[in-house]
ZADO-1210 file (C-alpha; in nm, 4 decimals, padded with zeros to 6 digits):
<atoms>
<atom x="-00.1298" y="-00.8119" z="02.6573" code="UNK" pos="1"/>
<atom x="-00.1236" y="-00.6366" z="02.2815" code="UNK" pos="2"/>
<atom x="00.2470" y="-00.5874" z="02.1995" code="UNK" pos="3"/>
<atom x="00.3499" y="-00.2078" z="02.2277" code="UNK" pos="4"/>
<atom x="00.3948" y="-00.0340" z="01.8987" code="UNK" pos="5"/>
<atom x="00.7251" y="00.1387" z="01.8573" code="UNK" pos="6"/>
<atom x="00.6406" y="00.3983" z="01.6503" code="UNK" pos="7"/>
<atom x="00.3481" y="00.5556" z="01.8867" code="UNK" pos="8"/>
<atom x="00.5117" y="00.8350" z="02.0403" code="UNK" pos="9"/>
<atom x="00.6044" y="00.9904" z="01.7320" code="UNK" pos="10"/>
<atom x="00.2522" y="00.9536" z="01.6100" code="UNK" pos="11"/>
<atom x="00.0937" y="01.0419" z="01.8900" code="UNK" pos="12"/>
<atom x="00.2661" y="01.3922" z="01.8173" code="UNK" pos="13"/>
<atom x="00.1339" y="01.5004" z="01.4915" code="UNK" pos="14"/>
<atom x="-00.2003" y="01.6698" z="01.4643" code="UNK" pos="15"/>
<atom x="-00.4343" y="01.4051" z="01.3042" code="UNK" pos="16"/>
<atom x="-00.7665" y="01.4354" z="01.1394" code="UNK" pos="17"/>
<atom x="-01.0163" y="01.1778" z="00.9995" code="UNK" pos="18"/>
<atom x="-01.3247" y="01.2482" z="00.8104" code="UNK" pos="19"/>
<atom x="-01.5344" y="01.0639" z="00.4970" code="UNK" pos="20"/>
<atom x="-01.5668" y="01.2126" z="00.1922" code="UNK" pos="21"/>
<atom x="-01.8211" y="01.1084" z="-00.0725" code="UNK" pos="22"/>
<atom x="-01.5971" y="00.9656" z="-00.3852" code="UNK" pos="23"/>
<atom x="-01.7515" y="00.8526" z="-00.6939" code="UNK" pos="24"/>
<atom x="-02.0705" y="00.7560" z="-00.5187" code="UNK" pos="25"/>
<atom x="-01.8977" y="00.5652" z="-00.2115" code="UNK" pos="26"/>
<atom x="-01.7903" y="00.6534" z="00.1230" code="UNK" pos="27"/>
<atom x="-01.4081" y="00.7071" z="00.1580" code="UNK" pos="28"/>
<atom x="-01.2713" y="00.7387" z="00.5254" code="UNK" pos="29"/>
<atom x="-00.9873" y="00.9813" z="00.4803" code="UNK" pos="30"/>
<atom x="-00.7629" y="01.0343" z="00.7942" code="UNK" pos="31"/>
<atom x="-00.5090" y="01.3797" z="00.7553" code="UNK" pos="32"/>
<atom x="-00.1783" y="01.3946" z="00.9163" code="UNK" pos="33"/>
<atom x="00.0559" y="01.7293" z="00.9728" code="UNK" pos="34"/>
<atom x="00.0030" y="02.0927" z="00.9771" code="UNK" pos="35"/>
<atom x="-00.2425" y="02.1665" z="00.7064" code="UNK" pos="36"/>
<atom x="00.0060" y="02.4437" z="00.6534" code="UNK" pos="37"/>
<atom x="00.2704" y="02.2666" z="00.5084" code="UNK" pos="38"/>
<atom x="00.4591" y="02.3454" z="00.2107" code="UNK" pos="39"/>
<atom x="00.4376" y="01.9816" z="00.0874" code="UNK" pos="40"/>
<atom x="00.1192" y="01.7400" z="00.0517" code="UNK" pos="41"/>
<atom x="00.1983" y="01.3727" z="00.0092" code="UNK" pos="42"/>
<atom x="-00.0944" y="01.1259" z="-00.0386" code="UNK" pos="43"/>
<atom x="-00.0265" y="00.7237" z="00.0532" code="UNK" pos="44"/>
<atom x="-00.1988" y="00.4099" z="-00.0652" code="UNK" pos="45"/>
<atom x="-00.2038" y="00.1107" z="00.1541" code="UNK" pos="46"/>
<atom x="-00.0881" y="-00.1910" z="00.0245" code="UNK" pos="47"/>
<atom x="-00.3879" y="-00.5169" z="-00.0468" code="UNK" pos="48"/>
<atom x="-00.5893" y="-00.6053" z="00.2429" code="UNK" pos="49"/>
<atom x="-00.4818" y="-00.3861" z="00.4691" code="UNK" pos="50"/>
<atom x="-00.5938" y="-00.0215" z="00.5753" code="UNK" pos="51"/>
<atom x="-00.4208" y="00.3386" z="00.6323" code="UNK" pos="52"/>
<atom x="-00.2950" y="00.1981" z="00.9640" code="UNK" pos="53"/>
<atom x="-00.0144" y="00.0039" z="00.7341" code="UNK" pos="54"/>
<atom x="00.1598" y="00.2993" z="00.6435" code="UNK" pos="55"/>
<atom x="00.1631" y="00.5284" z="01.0122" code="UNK" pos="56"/>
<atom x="00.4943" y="00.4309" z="01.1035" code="UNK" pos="57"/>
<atom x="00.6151" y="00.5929" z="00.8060" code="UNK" pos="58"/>
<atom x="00.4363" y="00.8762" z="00.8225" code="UNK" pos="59"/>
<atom x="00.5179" y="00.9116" z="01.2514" code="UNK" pos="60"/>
<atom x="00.8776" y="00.9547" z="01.0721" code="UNK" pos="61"/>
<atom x="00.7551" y="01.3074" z="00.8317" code="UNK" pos="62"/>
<atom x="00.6065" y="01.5547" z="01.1036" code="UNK" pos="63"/>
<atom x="00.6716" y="01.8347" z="00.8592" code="UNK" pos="64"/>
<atom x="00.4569" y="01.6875" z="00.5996" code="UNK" pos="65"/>
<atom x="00.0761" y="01.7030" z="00.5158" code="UNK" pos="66"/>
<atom x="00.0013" y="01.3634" z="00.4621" code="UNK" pos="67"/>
<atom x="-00.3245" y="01.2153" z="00.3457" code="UNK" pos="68"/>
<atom x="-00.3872" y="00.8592" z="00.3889" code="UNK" pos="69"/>
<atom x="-00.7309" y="00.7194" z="00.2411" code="UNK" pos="70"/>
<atom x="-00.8443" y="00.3416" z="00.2989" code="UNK" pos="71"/>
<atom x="-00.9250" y="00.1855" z="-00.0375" code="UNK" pos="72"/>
<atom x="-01.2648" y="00.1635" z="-00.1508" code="UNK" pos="73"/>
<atom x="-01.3805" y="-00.1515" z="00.0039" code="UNK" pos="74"/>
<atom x="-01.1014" y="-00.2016" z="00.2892" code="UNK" pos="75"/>
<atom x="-01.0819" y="-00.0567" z="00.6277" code="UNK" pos="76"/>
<atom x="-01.3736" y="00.2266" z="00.7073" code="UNK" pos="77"/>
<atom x="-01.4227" y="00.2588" z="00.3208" code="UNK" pos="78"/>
<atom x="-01.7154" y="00.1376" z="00.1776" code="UNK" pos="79"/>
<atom x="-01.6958" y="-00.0435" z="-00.1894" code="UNK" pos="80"/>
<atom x="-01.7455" y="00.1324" z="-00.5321" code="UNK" pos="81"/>
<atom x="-02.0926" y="00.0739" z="-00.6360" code="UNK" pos="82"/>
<atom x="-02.1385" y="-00.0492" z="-01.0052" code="UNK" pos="83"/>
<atom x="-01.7248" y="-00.0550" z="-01.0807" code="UNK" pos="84"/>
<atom x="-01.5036" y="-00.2881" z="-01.0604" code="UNK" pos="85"/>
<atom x="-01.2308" y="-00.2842" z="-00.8031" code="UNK" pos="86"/>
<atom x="-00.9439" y="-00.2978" z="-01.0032" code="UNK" pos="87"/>
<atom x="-00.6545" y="-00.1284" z="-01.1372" code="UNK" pos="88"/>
<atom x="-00.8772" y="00.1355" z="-01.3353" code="UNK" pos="89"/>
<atom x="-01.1171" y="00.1640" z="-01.0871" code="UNK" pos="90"/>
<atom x="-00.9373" y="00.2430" z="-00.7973" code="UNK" pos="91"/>
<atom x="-00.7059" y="00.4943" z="-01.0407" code="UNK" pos="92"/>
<atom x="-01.0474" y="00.6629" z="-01.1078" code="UNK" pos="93"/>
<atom x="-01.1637" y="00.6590" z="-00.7536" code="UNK" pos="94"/>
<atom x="-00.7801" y="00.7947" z="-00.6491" code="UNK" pos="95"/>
<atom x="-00.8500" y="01.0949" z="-00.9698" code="UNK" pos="96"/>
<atom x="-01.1766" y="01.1823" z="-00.7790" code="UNK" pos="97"/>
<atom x="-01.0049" y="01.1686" z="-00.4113" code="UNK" pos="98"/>
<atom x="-00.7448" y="01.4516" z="-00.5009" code="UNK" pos="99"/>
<atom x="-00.9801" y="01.6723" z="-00.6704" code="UNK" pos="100"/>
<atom x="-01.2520" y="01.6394" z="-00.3899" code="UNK" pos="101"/>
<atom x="-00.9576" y="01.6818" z="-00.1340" code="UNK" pos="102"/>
<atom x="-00.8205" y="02.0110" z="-00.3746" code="UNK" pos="103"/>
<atom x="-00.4608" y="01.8980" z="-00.4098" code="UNK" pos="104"/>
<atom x="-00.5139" y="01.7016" z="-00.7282" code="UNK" pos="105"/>
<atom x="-00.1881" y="01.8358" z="-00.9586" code="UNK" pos="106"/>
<atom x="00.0098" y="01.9563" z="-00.6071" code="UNK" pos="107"/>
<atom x="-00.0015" y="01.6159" z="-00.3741" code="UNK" pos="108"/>
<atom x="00.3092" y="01.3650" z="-00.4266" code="UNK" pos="109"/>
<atom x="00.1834" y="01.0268" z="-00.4484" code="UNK" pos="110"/>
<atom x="00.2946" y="00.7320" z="-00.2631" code="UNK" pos="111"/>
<atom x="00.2020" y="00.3870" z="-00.2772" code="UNK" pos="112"/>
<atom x="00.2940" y="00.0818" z="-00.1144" code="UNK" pos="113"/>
<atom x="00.2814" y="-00.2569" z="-00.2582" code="UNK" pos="114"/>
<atom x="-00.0144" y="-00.2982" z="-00.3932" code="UNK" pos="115"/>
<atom x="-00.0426" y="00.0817" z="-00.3671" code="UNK" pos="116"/>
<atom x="00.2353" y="00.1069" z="-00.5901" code="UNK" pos="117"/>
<atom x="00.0540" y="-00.0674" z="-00.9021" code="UNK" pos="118"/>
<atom x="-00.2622" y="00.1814" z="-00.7771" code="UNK" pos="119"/>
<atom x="-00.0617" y="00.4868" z="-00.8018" code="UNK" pos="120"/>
<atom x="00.1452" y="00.3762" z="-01.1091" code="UNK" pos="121"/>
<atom x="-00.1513" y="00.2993" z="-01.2969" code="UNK" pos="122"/>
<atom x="-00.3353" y="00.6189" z="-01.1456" code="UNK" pos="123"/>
<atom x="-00.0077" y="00.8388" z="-01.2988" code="UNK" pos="124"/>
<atom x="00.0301" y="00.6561" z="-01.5989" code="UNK" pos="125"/>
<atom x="-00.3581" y="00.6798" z="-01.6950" code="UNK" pos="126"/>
<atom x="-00.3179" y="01.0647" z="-01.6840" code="UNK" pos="127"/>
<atom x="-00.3614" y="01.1532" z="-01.3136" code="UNK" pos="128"/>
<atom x="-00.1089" y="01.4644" z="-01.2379" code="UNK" pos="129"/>
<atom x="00.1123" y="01.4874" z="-00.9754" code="UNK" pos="130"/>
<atom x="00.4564" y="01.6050" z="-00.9015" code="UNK" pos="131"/>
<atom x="00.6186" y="01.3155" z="-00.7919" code="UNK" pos="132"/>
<atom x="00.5518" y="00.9713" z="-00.6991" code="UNK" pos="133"/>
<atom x="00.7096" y="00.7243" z="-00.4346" code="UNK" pos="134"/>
<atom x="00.6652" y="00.3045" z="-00.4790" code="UNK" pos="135"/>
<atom x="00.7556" y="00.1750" z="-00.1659" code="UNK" pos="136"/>
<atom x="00.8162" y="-00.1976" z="-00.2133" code="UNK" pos="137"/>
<atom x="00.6909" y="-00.1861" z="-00.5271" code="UNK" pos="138"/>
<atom x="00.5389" y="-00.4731" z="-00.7010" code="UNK" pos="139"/>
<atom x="00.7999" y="-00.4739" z="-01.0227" code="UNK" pos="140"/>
<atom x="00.7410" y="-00.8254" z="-01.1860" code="UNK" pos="141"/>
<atom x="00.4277" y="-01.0342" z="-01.2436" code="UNK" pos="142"/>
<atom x="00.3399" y="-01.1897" z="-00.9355" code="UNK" pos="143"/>
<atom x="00.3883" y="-01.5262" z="-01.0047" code="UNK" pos="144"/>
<atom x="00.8117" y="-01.4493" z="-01.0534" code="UNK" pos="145"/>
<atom x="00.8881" y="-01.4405" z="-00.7418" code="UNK" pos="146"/>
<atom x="01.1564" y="-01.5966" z="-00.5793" code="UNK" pos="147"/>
<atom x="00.8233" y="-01.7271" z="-00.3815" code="UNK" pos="148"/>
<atom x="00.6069" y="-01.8142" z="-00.6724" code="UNK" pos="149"/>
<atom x="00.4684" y="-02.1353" z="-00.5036" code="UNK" pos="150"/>
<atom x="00.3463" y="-01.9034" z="-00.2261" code="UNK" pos="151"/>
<atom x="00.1774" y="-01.7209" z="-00.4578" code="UNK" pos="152"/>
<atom x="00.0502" y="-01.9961" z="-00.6761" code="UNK" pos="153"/>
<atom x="-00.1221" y="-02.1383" z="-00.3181" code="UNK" pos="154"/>
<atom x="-00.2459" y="-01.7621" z="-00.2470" code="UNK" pos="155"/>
<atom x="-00.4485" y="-01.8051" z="-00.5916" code="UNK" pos="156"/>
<atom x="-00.5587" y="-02.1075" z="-00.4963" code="UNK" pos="157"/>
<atom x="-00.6699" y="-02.0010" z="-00.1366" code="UNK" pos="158"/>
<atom x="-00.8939" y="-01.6915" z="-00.3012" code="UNK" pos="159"/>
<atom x="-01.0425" y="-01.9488" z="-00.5567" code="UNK" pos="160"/>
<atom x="-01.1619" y="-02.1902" z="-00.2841" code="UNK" pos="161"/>
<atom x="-01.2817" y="-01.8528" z="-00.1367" code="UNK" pos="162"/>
<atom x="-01.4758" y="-01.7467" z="-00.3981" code="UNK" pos="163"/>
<atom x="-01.6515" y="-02.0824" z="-00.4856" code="UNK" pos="164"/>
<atom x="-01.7055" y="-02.1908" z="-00.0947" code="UNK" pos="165"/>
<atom x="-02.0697" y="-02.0974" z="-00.0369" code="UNK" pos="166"/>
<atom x="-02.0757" y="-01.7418" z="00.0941" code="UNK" pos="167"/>
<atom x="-02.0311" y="-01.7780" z="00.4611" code="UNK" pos="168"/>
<atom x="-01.8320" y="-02.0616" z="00.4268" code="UNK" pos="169"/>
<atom x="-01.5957" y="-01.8226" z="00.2110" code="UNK" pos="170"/>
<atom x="-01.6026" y="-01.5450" z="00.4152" code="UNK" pos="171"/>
<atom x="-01.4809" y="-01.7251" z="00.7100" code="UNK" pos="172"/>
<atom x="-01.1744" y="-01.8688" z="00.5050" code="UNK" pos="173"/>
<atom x="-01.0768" y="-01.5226" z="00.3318" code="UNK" pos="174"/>
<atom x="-01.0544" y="-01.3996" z="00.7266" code="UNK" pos="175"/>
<atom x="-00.8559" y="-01.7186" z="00.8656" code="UNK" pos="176"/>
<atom x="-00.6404" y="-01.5718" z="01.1491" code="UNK" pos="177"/>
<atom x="-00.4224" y="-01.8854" z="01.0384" code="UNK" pos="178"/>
<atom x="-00.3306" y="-01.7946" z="00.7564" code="UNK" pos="179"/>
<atom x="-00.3033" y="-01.4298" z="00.8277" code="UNK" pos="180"/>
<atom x="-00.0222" y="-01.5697" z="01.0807" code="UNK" pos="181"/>
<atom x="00.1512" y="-01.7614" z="00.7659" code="UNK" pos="182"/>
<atom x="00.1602" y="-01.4835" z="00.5332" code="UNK" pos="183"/>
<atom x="00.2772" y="-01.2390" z="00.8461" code="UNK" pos="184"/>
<atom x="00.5599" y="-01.4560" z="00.9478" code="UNK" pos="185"/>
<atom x="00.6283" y="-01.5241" z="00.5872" code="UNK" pos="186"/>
<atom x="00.6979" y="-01.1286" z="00.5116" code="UNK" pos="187"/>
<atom x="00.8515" y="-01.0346" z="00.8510" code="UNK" pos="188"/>
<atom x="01.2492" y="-01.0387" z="00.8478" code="UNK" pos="189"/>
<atom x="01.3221" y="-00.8698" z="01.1572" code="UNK" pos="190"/>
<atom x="01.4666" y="-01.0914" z="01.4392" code="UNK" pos="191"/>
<atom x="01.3645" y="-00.8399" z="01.7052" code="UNK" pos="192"/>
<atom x="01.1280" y="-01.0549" z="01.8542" code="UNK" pos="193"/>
<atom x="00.8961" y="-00.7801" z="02.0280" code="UNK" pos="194"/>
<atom x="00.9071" y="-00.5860" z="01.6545" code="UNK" pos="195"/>
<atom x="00.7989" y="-00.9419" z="01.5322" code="UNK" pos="196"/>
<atom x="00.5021" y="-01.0061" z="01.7906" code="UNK" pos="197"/>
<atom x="00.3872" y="-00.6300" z="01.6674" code="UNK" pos="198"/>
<atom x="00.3686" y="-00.6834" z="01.3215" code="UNK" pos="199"/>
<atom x="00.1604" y="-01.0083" z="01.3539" code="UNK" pos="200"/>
<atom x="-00.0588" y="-00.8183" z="01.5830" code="UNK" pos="201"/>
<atom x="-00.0698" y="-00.5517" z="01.3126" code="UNK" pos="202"/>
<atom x="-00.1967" y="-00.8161" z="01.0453" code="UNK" pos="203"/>
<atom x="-00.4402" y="-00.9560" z="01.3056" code="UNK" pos="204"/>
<atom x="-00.5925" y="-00.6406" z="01.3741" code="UNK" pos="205"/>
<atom x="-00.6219" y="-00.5096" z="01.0185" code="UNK" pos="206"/>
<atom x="-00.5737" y="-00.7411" z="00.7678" code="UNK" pos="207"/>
<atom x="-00.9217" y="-00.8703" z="00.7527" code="UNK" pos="208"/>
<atom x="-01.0879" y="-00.5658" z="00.7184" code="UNK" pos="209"/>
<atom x="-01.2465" y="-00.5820" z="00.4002" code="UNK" pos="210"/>
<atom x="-01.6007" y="-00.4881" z="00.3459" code="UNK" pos="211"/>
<atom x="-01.6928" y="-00.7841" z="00.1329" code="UNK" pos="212"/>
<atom x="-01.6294" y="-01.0656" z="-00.0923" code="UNK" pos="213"/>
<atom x="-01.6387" y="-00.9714" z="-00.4006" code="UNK" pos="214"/>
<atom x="-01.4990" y="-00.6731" z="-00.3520" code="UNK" pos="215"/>
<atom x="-01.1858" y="-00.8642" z="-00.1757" code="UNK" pos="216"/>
<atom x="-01.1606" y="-01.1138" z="-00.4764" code="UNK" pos="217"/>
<atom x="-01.1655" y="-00.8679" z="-00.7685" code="UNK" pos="218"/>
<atom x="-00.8599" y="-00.6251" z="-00.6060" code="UNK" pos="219"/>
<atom x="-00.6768" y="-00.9928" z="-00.5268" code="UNK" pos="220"/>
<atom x="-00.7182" y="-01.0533" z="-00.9346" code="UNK" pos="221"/>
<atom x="-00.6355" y="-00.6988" z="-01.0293" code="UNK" pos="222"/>
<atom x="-00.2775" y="-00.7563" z="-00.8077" code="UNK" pos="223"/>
<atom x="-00.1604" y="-01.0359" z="-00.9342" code="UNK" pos="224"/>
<atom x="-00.2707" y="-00.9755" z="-01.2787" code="UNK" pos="225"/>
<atom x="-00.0524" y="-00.6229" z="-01.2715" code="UNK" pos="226"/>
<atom x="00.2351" y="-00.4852" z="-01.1547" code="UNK" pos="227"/>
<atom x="00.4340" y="-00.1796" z="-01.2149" code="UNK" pos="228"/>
<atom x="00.6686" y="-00.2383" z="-01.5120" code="UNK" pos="229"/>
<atom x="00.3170" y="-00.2269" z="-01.6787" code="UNK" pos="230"/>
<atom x="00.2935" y="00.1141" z="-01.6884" code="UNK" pos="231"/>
<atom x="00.6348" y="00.2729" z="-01.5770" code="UNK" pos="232"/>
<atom x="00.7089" y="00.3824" z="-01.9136" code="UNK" pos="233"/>
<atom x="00.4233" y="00.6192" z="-01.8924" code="UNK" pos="234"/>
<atom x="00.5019" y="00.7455" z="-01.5286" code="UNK" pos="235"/>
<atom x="00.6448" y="01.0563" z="-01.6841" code="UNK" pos="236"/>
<atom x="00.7425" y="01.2433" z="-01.2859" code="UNK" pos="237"/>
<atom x="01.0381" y="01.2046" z="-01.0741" code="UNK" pos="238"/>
<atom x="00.9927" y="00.8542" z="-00.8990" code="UNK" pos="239"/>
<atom x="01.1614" y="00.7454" z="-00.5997" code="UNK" pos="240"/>
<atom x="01.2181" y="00.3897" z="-00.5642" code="UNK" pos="241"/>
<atom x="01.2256" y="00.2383" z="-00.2337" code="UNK" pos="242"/>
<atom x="01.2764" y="-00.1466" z="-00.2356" code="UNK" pos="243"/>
<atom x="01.4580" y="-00.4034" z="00.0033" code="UNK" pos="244"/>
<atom x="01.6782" y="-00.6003" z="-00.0086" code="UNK" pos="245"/>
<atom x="01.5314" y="-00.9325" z="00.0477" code="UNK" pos="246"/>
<atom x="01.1896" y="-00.9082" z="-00.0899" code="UNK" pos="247"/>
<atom x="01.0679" y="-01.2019" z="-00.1649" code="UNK" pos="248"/>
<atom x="00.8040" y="-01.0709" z="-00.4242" code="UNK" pos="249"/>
<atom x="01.0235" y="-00.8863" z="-00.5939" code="UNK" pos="250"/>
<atom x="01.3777" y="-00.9560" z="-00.6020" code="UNK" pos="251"/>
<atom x="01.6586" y="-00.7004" z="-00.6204" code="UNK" pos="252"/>
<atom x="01.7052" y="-00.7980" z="-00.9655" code="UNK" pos="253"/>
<atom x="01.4013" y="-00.6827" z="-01.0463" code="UNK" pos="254"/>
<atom x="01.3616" y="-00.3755" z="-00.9046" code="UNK" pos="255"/>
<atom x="01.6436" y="-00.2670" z="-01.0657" code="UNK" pos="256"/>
<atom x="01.5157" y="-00.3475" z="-01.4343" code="UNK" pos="257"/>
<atom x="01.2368" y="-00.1779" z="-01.2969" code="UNK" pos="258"/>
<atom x="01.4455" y="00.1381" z="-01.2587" code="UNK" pos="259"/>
<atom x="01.5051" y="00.1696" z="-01.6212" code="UNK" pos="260"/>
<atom x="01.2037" y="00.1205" z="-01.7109" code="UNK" pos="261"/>
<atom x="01.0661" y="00.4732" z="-01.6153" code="UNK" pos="262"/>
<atom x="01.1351" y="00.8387" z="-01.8038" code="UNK" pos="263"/>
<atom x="01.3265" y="00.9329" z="-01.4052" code="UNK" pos="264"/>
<atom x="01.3450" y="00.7036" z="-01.1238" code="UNK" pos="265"/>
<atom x="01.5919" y="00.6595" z="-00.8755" code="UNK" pos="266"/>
<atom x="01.6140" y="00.3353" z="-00.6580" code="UNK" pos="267"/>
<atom x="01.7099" y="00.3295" z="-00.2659" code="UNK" pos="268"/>
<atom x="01.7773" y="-00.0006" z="-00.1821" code="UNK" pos="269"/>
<atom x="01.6846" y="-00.1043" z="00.2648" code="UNK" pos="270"/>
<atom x="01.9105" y="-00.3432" z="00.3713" code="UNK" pos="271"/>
<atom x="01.8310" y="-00.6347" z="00.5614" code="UNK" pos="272"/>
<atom x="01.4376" y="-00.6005" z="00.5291" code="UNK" pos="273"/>
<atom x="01.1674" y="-00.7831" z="00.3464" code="UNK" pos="274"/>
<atom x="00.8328" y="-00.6559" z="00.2022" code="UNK" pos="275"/>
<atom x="00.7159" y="-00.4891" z="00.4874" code="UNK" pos="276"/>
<atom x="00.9867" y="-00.1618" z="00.5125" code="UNK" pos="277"/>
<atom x="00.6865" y="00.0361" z="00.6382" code="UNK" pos="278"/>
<atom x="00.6614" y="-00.1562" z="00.9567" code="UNK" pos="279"/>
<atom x="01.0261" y="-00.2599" z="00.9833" code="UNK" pos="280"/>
<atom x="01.2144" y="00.0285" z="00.8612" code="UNK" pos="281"/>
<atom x="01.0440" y="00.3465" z="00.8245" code="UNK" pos="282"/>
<atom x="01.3073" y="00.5666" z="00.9490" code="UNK" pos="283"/>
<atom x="01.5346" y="00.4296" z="00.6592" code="UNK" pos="284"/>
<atom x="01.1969" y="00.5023" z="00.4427" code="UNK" pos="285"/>
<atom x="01.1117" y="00.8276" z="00.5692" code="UNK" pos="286"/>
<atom x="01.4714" y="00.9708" z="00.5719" code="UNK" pos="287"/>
<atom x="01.4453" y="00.8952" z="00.1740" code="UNK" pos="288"/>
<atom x="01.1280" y="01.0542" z="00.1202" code="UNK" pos="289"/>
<atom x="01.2098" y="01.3759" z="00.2688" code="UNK" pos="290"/>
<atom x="01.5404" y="01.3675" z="00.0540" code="UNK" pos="291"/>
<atom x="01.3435" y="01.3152" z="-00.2418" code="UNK" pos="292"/>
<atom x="01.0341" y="01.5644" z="-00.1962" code="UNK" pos="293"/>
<atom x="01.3047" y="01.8303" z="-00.0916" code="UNK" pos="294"/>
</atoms>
């Protein structure tokens, strides 16, 4: 029996709306939450492999907010950019193109988690206006400095054998429910043990929902080549912070030489909680948004 989700009541409550837009030549599933009324627009990026499902127990947390959640070109119901690559530049283009086709390019916020964060810090820094930005767990040191490094060093060596594995071959590993399981327990801090059986029913469900190999394999290279203290100097908005406590991608340390890096930031720090804050605190999240947009 599928583990109950916690947060579905209060999603279940806000007006949602899904639709595909045509961006830069691709299909882009789009799904709208809130009154369309409402006197603030915020737009989220998923983190890397996942879809706009990741980020829905934050947003079942901002009621009173418009938000617009997009699956990345290539993940979820989006389909790949054709002739571009999908990296940092490419999906800051395709993220450009998404806010004028949705008319709220210059007037959204922009939020981005984990990966996101690098997408949306690139997106700002490469000229893409906005009022404000949010980096949830953002990615604030190369990739390979983490207090987990090794994990990461094997997670480069995983998408290698991926990519040179004939192609069906490949595909199956890339989707490996096994390790989907290691990297979910890996993440997950939360001791709650029916929070727990969620989240790794979460990853199950959505974590292999990329549209193709390649596609998979260049945004895998374009996150662990990047990260956001590449281009926080030119993030010239009001940025909001929000990192944990025990990340184990990027430490505390970290994130705070990451605040002073950028023109205005402020950092909230979550206590107790790993990389995944959207799916283990997003009340803690939310409450700082709102504080922040307001």
């Amino acid at each position: 029996m599928p583990a109950p989700s916690p947060y579905a009541a209060a999603l279940q409550a806000i007006p949602r709306r899904d639709r595909d837009l045509e961006v830069l030549g691709a299909r882009t599933h789009v799904v709208e939450y809130g009154p369309l009324d409402a006197p603030r627009t915020l737009v989220v990026v998923h983190g890397f492999r996942g879809d706009h499902h990741g980020l829905e127990p934050v947003i079942a947390q901002l009621p009173e907010l418009r938000i617009i959640a997009p699956d990345l070109p290539g993940f979820g119901a989006s389909a790949p950019l054709p002739d571009r690559e999908h990296d940092i530049a490419g999906y800051a283009a395709w993220l450009d193109a998404l806010l004028g086709a949705l008319e709220v390019r210059g007037t959204a916020a922009l939020l981005g988690h984990s990966f996101g964060s690098i997408v949306v810090a690139g997106a700002i820094a490469g000229g893409v206006p906005t009022p404000r930005s949010v980096l949830v767990n953002p990615i604030g040191q190369p990739a390979l400095s983490g207090p987990r490094g090794i994990l990461t060093r094997a997670a480069v060596a995983f998408y290698r054998l991926g990519a040179a594995l004939p192609e069906r071959a490949g595909f199956a590993l890339l989707r490996s429910r096994l390790i989907t399981r290691i990297m979910s327990e890996s993440m997950a801090k939360t001791r709650q043990k029916a929070l727990r059986r969620w989240i790794h029913e979460e990853h199950d469900r959505y974590f292999s929902g990329f549209a193709d190999r390649d596609t998979l394999l260049q945004a895998f290279r374009a996150s662990v080549s990047h990260d956001v203290s590449d281009y926080a100097a030119e993030v010239r908005v009001p940025t909001l912070l929000i990192a944990a406590e025990d990340d184990d991608i990027t430490p505390l340390a970290a994130q705070h030489r990451l605040e002073r890096l950028f023109p205005d930031a402020r950092l909230v720090v979550v206590p107790g909680v790993g990389h995944l804050i959207h799916y283990e605190s997003p009340v803690a999240a939310a409450r700082a948004i709102r504080a922040f947009l307001a």
